[in-house]
N, C-alpha and C positions, 0 to 999 in steps of 0.2 A: 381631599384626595387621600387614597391610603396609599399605604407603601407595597400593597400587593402585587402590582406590575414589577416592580425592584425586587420582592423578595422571590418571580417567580424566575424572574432572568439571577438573580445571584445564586437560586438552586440549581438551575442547570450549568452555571459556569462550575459549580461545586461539583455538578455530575460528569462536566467533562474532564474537568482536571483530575477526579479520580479516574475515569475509564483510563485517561491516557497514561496513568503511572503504574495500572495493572494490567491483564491480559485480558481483561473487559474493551482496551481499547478496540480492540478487532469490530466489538458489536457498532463502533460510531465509524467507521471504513467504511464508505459504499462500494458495491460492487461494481459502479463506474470505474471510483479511481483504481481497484485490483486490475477489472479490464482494459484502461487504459496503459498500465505500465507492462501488461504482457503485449499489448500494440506494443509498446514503445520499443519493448526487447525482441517482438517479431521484426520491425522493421530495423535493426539495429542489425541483427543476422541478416536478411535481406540485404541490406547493404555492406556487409562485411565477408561474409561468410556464402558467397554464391555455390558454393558447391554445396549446399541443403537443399532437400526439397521442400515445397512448403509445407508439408506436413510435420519432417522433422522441425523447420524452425518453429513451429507452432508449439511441438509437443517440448522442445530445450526452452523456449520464452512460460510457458507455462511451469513448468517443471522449475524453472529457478525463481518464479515468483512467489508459486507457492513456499518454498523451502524459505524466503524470503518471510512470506507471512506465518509461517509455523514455528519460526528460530524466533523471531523479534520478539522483545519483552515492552512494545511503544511502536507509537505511531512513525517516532521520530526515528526509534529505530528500525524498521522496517523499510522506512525509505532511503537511510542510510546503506542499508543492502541493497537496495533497488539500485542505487548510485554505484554505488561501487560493483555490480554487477555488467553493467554498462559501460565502466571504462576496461574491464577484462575483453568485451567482445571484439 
């Protein structure tokens, strides 16, 4: 057996842990989990904040995700904005 299975999984673990410590992380983020947390921030106004229409909360859950994903220097940090975005609402 060669070790080429190992060397091709220990190069990608090498690729992710670089993406995630520069601002390459962004390219291993799917556009699920961004879309998921602007759900999460719509229904969060939804349930807090009934005087929005759904538009406005669409376009404040978006708008603070982005800004979320454009400030963060990490994945880790990105979500820590996310979090702490959420206990403001």
């Amino acid at each position: 057996m060669s070790g080429g299975f190992f060397n091709n999984v220990n190069q990608q673990i090498n690729v992710n842990a670089a993406a995630s410590s520069s601002n390459d992380w962004r390219l291993l983020l799917p556009d699920e989990e961004r879309k998921a947390n602007v759900g999460m921030l719509f229904k969060l106004f939804e349930l807090m904040k009934n005087t929005f229409t759904t538009n406005q909360r669409f376009i404040a859950s978006k708008r603070w995700e982005d800004e979320a994903y454009n400030k963060a220097n990490s994945k880790e940090e990105y979500q820590q904005s996310i979090s702490t975005k959420m206990q403001h609402v």
